[in-house]
C-alpha positions in Angstrom: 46.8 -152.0 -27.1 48.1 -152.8 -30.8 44.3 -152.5 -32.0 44.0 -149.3 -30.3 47.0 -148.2 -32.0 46.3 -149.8 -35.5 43.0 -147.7 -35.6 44.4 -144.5 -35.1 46.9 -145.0 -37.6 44.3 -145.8 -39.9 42.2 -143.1 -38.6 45.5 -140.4 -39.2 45.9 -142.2 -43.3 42.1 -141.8 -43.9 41.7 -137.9 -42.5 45.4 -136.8 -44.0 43.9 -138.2 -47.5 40.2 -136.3 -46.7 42.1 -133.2 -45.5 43.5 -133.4 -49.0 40.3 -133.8 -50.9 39.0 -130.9 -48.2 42.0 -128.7 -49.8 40.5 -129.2 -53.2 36.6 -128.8 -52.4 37.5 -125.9 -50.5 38.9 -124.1 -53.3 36.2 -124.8 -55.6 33.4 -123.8 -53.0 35.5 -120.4 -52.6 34.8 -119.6 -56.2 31.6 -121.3 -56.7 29.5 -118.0 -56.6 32.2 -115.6 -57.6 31.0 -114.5 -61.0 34.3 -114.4 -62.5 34.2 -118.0 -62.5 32.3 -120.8 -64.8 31.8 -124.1 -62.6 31.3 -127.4 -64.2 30.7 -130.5 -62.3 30.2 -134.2 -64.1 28.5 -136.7 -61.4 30.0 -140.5 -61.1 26.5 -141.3 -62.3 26.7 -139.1 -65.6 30.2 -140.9 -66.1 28.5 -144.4 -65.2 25.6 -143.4 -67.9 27.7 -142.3 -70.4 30.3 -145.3 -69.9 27.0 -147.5 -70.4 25.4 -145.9 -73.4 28.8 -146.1 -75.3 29.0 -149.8 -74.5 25.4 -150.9 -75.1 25.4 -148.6 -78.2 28.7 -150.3 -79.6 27.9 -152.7 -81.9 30.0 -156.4 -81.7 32.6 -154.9 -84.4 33.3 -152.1 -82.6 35.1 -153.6 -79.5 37.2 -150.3 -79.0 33.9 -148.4 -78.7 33.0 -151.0 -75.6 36.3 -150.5 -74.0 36.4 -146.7 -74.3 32.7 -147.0 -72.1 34.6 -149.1 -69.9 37.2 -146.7 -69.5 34.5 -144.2 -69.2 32.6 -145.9 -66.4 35.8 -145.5 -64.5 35.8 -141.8 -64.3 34.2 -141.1 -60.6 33.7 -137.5 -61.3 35.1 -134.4 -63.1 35.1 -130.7 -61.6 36.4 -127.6 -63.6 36.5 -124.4 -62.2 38.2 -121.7 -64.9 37.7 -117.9 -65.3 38.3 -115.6 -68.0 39.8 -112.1 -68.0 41.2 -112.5 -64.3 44.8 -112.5 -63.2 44.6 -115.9 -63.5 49.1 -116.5 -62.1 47.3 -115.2 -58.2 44.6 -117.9 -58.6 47.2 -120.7 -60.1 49.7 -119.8 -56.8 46.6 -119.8 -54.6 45.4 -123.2 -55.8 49.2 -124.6 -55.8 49.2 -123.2 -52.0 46.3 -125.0 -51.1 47.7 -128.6 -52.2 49.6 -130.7 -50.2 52.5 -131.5 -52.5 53.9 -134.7 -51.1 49.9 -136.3 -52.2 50.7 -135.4 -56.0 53.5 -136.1 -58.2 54.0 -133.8 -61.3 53.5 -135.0 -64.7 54.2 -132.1 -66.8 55.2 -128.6 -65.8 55.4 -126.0 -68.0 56.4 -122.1 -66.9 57.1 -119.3 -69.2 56.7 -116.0 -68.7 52.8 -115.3 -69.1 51.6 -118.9 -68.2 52.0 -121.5 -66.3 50.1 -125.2 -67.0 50.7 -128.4 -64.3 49.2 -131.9 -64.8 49.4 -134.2 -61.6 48.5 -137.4 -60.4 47.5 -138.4 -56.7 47.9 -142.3 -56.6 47.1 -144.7 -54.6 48.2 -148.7 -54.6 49.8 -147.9 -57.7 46.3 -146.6 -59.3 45.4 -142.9 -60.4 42.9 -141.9 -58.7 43.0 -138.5 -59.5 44.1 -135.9 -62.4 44.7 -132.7 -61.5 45.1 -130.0 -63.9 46.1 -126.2 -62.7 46.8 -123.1 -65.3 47.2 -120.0 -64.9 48.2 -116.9 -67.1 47.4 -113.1 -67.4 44.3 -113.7 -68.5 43.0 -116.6 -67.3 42.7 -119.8 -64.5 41.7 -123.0 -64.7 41.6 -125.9 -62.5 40.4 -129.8 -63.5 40.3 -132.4 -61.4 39.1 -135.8 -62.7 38.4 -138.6 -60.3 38.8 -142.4 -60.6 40.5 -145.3 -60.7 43.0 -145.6 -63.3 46.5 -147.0 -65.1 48.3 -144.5 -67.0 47.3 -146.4 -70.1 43.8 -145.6 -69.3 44.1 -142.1 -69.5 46.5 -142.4 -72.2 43.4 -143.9 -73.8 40.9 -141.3 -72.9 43.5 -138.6 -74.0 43.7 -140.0 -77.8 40.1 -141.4 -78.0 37.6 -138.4 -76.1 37.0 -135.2 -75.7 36.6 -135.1 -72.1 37.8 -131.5 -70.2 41.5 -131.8 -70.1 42.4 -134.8 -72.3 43.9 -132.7 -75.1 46.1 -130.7 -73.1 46.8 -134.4 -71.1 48.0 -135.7 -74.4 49.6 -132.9 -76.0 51.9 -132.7 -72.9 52.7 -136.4 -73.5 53.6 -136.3 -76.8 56.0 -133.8 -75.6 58.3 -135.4 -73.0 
């Protein structure tokens, strides 16, 4: 009887977490073919070739080059969904309506009157395994998820050392708090 009940629990913790991830994919395929919208999607295996190129590339004196590919290699995928010239606020309270809050914990919120610009984190075991970056204003939407598995130094890291989607406004609102 306790294995029947320890497998639906897991089964309940592994479908609330895929309902999540659901939540998010759902959203992007909305928009996917909506011509308002540009779509960009980095694969794990981009991320892994990348990561490799920068460490086979590094040369022996340039160790942070090696560790930046490391970091790299732990990126599991990146998907950005933004639009110009929309009502962008609608599609910011739409995606913020589609997230189940008590998965993410807020990182930096920032409201004002014409925009609004929220970095999350959904962890797991004490890992990030995903950054999630809404904003919206009058005139535009975008929306940044990067996947992985990663300490807040890591993407402290990534923030001061790349120029991945997202990493400047990461460590801009960093240097702020």
């Amino acid at each position: 009887m306790k294995k029947y009940i320890v497998a639906i629990l897991m089964c309940l913790v592994v479908s609330g977490a895929k309902a999540q991830d659901d939540a998010i994919v759902k959203f992007f395929s909305k928009y996917m073919e909506d011509d308002r919208f540009s779509r960009v999607y980095i694969s794990p295996k981009m991320m892994q070739m990348a990561g490799g190129f920068m460490k086979s590339e590094a040369d022996k004196l340039k160790k942070d080059e090696k560790d930046l590919g490391e970091l790299i290699t732990k990126v599991r995928g990146i998907r950005i969904l933004s639009a110009d010239k929309v009502n962008g606020k609608s599609f910011y309270n739409e995606a913020m309506g589609t997230l189940t809050r008590n998965k993410y914990e807020d990182l930096m919120d920032v409201q004002d009157k014409s925009s609004s610009v929220k970095f999350m984190v959904r962890e797991e075991g004490g890992r990030v395994k995903e950054l999630l970056m809404i904003t919206g204003s009058a005139d535009g939407f975008t929306l940044l998820s990067m996947l992985g598995d990663f300490t807040y130094q890591d993407l402290n890291i990534l923030a001061e050392n790349t120029n991945m989607p997202g990493m400047q406004e990461y460590q801009s609102g960093q240097k702020r708090k």
